[in-house]
C-alpha positions, 0 to 999 in steps of 0.5 A: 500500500502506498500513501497519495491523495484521492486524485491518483485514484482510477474508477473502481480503486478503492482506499482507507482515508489517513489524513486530511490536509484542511480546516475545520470547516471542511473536516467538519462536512466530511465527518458529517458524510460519514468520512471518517479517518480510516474509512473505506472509500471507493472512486466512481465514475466522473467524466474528465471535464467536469470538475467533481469527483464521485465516490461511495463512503459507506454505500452513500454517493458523495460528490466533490470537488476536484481541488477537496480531494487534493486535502484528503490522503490515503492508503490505496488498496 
């Protein structure tokens, strides 16, 4: 396993949150979407000019924004 950000991610890959590189303010909308450290998440389909990123926390879909997932590192699986 090895420690990147979710933009290295393709559709399918999935990967256990480590850390998150942000504010309060954003830490405290991931934890309440269920993004905790040490959740399972999974990329989704998104199309490459659209400038959000889909991805399963849980069983829910969550989208976000292509420069949130800069913020956000993690193990790959």
């Amino acid at each position: 396993m090895e420690l990147v950000t979710l933009n290295n991610f393709t559709e399918g890959e999935r990967a256990i949150i480590t850390s998150f590189k942000a504010g309060k303010v954003f830490e405290n909308f991931l934890l309440a979407n269920g993004i905790t450290l040490g959740t399972v998440v999974v990329k989704n389909y998104s199309p490459q000019y659209a400038k959000l990123i889909n991805l399963t926390v849980n069983g829910k879909l969550l989208t976000l924004r292509n420069s949130d997932f800069d913020k956000i590192e993690c193990f790959k699986m």
